[in-house]
N, C-alpha and C positions, 0 to 999 in steps of 0.2 A: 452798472456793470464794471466800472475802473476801480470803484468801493472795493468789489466782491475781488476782483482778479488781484487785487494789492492785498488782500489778507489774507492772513495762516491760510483759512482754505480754499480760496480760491487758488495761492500758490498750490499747494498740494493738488490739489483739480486739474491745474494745468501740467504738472509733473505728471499725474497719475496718467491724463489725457495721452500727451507726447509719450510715457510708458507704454500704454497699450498698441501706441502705430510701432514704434520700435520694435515690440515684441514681435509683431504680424510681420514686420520686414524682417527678423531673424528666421521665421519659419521658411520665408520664401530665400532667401538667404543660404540658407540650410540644405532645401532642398536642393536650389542648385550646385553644390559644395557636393553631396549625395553622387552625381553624378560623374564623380572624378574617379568614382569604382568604376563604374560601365564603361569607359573608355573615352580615347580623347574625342572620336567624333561626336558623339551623345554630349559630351560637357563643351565642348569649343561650339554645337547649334546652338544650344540652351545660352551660355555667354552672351554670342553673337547676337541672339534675340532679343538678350536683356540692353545690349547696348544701343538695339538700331531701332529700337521701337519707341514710337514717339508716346505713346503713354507713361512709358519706364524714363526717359529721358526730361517728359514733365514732372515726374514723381522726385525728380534726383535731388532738385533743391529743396522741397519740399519734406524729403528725408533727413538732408542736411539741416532744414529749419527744426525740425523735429527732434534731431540730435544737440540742437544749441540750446532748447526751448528747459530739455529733460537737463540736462547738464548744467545750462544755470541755476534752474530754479531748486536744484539737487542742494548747486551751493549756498542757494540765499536761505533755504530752509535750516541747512547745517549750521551755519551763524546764528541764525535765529535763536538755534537752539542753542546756542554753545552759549549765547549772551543771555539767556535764560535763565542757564543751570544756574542753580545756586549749592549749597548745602546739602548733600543725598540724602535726604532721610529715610524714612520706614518703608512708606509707600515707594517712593521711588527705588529702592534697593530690591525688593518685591516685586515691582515690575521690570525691573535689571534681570532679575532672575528668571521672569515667567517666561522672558523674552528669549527669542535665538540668536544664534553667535551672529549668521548673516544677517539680522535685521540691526543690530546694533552695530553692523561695520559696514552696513551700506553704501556712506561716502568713501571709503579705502577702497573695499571691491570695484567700486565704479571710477575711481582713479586709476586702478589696475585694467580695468576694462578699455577707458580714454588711449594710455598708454598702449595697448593693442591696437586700439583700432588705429592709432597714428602710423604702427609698425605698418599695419595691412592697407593701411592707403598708401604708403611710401611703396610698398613692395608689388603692388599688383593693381591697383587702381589709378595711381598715377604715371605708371609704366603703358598701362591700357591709354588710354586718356590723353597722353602728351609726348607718346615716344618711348620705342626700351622693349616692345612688344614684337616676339616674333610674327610674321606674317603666314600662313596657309590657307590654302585652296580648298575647299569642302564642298561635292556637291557642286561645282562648278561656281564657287561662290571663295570669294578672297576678304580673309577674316583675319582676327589676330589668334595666334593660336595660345589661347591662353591656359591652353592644359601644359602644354611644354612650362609655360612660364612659369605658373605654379609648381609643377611637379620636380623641376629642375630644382628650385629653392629648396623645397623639402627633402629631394632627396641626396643633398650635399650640404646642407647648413645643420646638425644638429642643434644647434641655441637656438635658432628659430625655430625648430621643432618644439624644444624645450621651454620658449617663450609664448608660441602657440597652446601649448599647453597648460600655460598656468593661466593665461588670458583666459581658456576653457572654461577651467574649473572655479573662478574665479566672475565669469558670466552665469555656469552654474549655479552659486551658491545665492549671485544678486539677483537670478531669477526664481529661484527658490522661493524668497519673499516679496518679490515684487508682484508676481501675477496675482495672489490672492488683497497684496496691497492695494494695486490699483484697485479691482474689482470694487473691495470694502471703501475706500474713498468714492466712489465715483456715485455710491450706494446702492451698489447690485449685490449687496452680501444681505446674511443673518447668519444667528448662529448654522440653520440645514445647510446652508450655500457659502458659509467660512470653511467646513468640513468639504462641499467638494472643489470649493474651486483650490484648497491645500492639494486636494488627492492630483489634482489635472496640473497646478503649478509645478508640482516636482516629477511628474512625470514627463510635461513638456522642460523642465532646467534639467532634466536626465538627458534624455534625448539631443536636445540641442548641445550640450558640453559634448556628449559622448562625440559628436557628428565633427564640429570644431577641432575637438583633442584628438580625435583615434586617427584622424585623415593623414594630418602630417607624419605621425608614427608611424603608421602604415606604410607610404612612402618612403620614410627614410630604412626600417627597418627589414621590408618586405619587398619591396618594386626593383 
């Protein structure tokens, strides 16, 4: 098993693995983000629930391991390969070609993405978390009112809108190739099931970017 887990692919396995919980916590993620349309009380329960529940609260390191797991072995792959390259020849120039922009920028996007996410743990999880959180009452129930917290930042910082933003589309593009990546690594592909899980990856990296990016705009633009 330490054989397999030390080489080419079992790194990639364990990438691919850490990818697809990653992914399933962006949706859930997402969806709570979603509810910053419906108003504070519907997003400040939903919040409140994600933080007092002892399932979610077991999940958190767990998340966190998940995130150190994809991100190292992102970088040990990259080296890999960088110590690899040699001379591009025919073949390789060919498969340079066949290939897409987001699958051959993968480690950048995902640097770009790192960078985000440090913004939005500084900005709203470690404020939750350690202090800096407004407090309110819901429902006879005293929470942090983390729609204030959120919505105040978006709707007075335009760079963090702007940063927001490009963290987006820039999650987008690395999900683009990653959902049908993992899949084909993990071995749940052929060529019938490389065509849909393409058609479902870029509809679920549509979706998720649009949900990330349009929220802040919206706020600062519109609220």
């Amino acid at each position: 098993m330490a054989g397999f887990l030390n080489s080419s692919i079992g790194k990639k396995f364990l990438m691919s693995l850490s990818g697809l919980f990653l992914i399933l916590f962006l949706a859930v993620h997402a969806t709570l983000n979603s509810l910053l349309l419906v108003g504070p009380e519907a997003y400040n329960e939903a919040a409140n629930f994600m933080a007092t529940n002892p399932l979610i609260r077991v999940m958190e390191p767990i998340l966190a391991l998940g995130f150190i797991i994809h991100i190292l072995y992102a970088l040990i792959i990259e080296f890999y390969n960088l110590g690899k390259a040699g001379p591009v020849g025919y073949k390789m120039a060919v498969r340079r070609h066949q290939s897409t922009w987001s699958s051959r920028n993968m480690i950048w996007l995902g640097l770009i993405i790192l960078t985000f996410l440090v913004i939005h743990l500084a900005n709203f999880f470690w404020k939750v978390k350690f202090g800096g959180a407004p407090e309110i009452e819901v429902n006879g129930k005293s929470m942090h009112d983390t729609y204030k917290l959120v919505t105040s930042l978006f709707e007075s910082n335009l760079w963090i809108d702007i940063l927001y933003l490009i963290g987006a589309i820039a999650l987008g593009l690395h999900l683009h190739h990653a959902v049908w990546s993992a899949f084909q690594t993990l071995g749940w592909s052929n060529d019938k099931w490389r065509k849909i899980w393409n058609v479902i990856g870029d509809i679920y990296a549509i979706v998720i970017a649009m949900i990330f990016g349009l929220i802040p705009l919206y706020f600062y633009f519109f609220h």
